[in-house]
mmCIF file of the C-alpha atoms, coordinates in Angstrom:
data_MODEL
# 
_entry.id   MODEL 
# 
loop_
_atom_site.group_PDB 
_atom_site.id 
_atom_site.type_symbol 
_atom_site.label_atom_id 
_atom_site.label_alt_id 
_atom_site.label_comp_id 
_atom_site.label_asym_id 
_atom_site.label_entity_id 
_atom_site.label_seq_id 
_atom_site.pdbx_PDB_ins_code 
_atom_site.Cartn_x 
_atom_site.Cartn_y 
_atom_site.Cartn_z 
_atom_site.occupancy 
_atom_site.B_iso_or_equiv 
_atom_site.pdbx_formal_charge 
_atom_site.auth_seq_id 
_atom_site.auth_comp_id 
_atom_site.auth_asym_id 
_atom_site.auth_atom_id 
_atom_site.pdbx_PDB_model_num 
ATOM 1  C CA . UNK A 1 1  ? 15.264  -22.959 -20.391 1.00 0.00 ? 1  UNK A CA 1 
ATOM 2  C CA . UNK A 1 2  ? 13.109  -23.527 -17.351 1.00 0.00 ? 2  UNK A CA 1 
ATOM 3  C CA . UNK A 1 3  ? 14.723  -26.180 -14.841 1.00 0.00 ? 3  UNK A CA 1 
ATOM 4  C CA . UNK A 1 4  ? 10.873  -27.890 -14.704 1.00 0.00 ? 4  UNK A CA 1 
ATOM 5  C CA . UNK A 1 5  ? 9.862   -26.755 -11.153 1.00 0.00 ? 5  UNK A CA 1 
ATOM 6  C CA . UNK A 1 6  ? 6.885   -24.067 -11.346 1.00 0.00 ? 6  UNK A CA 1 
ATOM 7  C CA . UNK A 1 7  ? 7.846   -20.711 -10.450 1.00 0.00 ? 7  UNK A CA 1 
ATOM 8  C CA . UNK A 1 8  ? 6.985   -20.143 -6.631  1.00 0.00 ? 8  UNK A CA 1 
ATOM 9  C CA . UNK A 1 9  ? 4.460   -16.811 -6.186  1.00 0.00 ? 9  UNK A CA 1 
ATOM 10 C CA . UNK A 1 10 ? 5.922   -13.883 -4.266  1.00 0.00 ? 10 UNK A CA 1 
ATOM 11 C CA . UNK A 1 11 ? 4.554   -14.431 -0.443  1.00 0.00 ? 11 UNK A CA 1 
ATOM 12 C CA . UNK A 1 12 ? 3.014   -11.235 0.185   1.00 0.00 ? 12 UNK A CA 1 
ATOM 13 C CA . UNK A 1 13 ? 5.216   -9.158  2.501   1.00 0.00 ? 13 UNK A CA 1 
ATOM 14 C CA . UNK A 1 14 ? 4.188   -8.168  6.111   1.00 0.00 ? 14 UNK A CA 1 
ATOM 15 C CA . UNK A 1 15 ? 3.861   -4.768  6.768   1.00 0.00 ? 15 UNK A CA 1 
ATOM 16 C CA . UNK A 1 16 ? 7.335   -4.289  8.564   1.00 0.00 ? 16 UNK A CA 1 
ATOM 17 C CA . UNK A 1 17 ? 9.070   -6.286  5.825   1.00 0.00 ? 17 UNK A CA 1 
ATOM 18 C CA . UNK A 1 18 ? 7.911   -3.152  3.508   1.00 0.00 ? 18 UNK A CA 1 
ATOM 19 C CA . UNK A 1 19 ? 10.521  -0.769  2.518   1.00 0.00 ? 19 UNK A CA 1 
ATOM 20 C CA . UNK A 1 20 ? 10.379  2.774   4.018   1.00 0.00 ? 20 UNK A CA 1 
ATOM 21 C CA . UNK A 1 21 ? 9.586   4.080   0.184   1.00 0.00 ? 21 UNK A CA 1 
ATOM 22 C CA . UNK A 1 22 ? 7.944   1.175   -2.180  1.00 0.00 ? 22 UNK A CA 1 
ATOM 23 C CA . UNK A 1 23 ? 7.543   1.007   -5.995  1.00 0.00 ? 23 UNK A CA 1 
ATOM 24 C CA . UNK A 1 24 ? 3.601   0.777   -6.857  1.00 0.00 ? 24 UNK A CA 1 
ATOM 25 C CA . UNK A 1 25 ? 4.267   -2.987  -7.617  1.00 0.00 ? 25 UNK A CA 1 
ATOM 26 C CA . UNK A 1 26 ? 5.303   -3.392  -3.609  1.00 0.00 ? 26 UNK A CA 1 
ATOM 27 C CA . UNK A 1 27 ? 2.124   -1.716  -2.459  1.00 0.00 ? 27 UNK A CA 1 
ATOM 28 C CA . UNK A 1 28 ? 0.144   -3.558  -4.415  1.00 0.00 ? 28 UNK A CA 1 
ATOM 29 C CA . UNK A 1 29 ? 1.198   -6.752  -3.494  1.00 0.00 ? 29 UNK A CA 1 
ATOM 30 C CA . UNK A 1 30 ? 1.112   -6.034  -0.039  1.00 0.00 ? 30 UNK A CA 1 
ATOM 31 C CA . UNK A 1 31 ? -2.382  -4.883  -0.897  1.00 0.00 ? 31 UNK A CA 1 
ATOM 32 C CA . UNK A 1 32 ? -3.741  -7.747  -2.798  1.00 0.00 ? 32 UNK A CA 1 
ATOM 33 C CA . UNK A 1 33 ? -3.861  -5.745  -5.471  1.00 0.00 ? 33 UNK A CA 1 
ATOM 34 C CA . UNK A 1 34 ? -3.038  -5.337  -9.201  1.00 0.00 ? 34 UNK A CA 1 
ATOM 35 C CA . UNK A 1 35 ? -0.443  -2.193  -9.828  1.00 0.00 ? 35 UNK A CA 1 
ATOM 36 C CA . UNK A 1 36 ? -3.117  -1.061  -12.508 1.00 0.00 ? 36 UNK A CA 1 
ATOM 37 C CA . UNK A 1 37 ? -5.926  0.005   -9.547  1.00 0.00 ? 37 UNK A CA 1 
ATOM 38 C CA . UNK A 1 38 ? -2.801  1.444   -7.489  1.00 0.00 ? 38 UNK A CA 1 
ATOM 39 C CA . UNK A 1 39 ? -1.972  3.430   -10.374 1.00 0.00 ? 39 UNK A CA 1 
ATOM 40 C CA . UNK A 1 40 ? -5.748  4.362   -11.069 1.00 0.00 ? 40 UNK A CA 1 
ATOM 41 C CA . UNK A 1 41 ? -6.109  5.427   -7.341  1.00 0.00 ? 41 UNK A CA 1 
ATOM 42 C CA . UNK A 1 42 ? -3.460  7.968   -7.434  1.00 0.00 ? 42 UNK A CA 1 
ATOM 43 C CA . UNK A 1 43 ? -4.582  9.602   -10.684 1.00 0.00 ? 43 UNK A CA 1 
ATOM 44 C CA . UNK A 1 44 ? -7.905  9.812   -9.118  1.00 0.00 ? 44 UNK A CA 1 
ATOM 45 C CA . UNK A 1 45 ? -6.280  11.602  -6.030  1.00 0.00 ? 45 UNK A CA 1 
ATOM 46 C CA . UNK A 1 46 ? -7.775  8.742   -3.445  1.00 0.00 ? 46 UNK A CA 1 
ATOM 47 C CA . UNK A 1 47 ? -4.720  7.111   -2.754  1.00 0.00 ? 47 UNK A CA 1 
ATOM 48 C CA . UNK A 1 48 ? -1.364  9.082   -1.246  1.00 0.00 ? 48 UNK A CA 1 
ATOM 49 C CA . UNK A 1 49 ? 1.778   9.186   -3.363  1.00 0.00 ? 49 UNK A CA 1 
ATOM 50 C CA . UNK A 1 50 ? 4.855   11.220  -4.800  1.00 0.00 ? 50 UNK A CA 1 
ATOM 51 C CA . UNK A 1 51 ? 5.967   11.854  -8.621  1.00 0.00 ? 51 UNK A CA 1 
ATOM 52 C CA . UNK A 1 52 ? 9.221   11.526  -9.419  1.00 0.00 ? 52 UNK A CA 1 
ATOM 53 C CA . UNK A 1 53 ? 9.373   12.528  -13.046 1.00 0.00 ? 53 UNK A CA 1 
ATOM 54 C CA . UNK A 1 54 ? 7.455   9.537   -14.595 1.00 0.00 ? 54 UNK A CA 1 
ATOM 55 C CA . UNK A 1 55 ? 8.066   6.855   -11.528 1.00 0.00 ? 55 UNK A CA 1 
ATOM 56 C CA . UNK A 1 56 ? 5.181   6.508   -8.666  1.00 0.00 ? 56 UNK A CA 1 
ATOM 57 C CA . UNK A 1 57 ? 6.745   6.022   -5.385  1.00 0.00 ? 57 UNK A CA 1 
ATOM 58 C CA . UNK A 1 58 ? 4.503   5.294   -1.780  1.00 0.00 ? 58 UNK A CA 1 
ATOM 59 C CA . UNK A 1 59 ? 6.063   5.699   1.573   1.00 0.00 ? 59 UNK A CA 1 
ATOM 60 C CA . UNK A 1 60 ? 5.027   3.216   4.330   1.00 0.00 ? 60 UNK A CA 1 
ATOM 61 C CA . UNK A 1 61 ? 3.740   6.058   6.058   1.00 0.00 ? 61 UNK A CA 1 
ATOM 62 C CA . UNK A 1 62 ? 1.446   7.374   3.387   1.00 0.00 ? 62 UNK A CA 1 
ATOM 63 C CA . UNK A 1 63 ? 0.254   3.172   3.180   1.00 0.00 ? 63 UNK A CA 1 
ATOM 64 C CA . UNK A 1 64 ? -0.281  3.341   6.522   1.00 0.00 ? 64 UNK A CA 1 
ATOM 65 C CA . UNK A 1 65 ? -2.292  6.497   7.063   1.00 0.00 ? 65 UNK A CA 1 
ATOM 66 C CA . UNK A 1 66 ? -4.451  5.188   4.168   1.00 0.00 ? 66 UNK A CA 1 
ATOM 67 C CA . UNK A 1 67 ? -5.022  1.840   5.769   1.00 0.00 ? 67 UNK A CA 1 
ATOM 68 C CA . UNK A 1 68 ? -5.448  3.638   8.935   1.00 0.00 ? 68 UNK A CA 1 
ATOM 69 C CA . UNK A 1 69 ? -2.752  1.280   10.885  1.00 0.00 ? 69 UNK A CA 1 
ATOM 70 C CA . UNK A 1 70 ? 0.173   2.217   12.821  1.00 0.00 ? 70 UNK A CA 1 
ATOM 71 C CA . UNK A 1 71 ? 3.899   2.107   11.967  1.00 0.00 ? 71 UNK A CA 1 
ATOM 72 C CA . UNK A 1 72 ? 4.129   -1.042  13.629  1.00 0.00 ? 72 UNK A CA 1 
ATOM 73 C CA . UNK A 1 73 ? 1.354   -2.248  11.664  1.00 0.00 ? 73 UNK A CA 1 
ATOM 74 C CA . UNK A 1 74 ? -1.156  -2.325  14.499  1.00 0.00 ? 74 UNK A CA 1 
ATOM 75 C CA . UNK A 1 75 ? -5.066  -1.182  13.351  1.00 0.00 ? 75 UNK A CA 1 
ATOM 76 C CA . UNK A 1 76 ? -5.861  1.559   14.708  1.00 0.00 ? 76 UNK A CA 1 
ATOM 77 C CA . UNK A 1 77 ? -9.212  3.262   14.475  1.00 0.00 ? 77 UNK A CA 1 
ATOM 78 C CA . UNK A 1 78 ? -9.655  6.998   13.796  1.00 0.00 ? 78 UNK A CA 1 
ATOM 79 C CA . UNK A 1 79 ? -12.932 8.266   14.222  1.00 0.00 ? 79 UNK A CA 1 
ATOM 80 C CA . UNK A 1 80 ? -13.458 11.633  12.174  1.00 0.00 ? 80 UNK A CA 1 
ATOM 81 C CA . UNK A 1 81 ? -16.013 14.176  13.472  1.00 0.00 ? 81 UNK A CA 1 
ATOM 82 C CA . UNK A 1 82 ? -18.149 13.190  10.907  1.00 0.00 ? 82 UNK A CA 1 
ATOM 83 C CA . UNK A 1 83 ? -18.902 9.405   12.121  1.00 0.00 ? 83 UNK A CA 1 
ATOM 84 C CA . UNK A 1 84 ? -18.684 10.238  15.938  1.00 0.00 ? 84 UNK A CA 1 
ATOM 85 C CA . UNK A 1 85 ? -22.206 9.522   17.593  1.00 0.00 ? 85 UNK A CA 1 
ATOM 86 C CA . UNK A 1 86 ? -23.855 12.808  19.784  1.00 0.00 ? 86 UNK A CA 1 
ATOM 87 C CA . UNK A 1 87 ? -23.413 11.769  23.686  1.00 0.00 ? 87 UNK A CA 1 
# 
């Protein structure tokens, strides 16, 4: 029985309100995200993540290497060799 007021969507966490080690469902709400293209990314190898039997765990670490911010949740910008202009 529903008490007749609409159910109130999750506010998407800030980075420092994520937990050290997140289910996919937590990374993808953080990332805007449905769990499905979290899951996808992992299988495909392009997203950072650890088995544990059948569960999918991501550390805030691994999220923030990928996003390329720091703990903190400042950007930072990393510039491979690759992308780095001759002097």
């Amino acid at each position: 029985m529903s008490s007749g007021k609409p159910a109130r969507p999750r506010k998407r966490p800030t980075f420092e309100e994520l937990p050290e080690v997140m289910k996919v469902q937590d990374a993808a709400r953080y990332l805007g995200v449905a769990p499905s293209t979290i899951y996808e990314a992992v299988r495909r190898g392009e997203f950072p993540a650890l088995r544990l039997g059948q569960r999918v765990v991501i550390s805030r670490w691994h999220l923030a290497q990928a996003l390329g911010i720091g703990e903190e949740g400042e950007r930072r910008v990393v510039v491979s060799p690759e992308t780095r202009r001759p002097a």
